[in-house]
PLY file of the C-alpha trace (Angstrom):
ply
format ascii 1.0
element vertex 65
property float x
property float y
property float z
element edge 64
property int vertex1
property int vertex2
end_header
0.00 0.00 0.00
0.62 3.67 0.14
0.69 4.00 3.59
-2.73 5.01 3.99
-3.02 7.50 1.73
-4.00 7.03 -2.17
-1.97 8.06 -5.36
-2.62 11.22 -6.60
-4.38 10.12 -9.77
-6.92 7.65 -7.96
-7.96 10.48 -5.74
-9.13 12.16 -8.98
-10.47 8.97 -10.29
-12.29 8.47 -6.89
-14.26 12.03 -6.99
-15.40 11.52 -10.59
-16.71 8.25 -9.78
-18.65 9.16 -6.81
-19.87 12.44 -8.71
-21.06 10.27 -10.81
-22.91 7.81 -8.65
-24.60 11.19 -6.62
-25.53 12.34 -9.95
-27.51 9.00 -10.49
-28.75 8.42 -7.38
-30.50 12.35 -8.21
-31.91 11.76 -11.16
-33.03 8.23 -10.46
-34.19 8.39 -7.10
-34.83 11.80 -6.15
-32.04 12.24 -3.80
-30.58 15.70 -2.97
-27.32 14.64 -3.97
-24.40 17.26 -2.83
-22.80 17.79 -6.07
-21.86 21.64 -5.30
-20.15 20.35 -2.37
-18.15 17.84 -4.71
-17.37 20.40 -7.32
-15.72 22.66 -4.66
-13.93 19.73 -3.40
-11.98 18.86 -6.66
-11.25 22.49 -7.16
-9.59 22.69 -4.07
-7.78 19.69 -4.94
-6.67 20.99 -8.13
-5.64 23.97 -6.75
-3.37 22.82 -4.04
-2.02 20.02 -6.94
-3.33 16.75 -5.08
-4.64 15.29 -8.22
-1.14 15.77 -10.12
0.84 12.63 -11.47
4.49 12.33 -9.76
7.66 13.61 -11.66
9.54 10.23 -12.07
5.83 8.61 -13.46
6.64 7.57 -17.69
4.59 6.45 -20.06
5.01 3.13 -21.73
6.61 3.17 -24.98
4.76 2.47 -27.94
5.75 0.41 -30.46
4.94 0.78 -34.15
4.85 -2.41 -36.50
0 1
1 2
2 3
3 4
4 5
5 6
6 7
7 8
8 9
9 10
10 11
11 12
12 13
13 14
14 15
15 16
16 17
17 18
18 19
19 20
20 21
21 22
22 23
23 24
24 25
25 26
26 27
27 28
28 29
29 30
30 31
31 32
32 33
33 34
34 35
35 36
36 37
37 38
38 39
39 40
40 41
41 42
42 43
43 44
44 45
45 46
46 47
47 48
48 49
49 50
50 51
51 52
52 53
53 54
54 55
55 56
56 57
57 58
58 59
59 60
60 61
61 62
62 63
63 64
């Protein structure tokens, strides 16, 4: 593990997903979902760089027949 805390892009990954499932559980079931609340999360996430991959992460190279 990560010592308890998750990689930088998953914590991204993690508050699109649940956006996503508030956003269905609103439309689907009538429940006041708090997506403002969300949205102002990720921007503060963005802003202080939490969501940014590491410097040392490459891609994999691609290889062309």
């Amino acid at each position: 593990m990560h010592g308890g805390r998750g990689r930088p892009a998953a914590v991204l990954n993690d508050m699109v997903w649940l956006r996503q499932v508030f956003l269905h559980a609103s439309a689907a079931r009538g429940i006041d979902a708090p997506l403002q609340v969300l949205d102002r999360a990720r921007l503060k996430l963005l802003r202080t760089r939490v969501p940014a991959y590491a410097a040392g992460l490459q891609a994999w190279p691609t290889r062309l027949p």
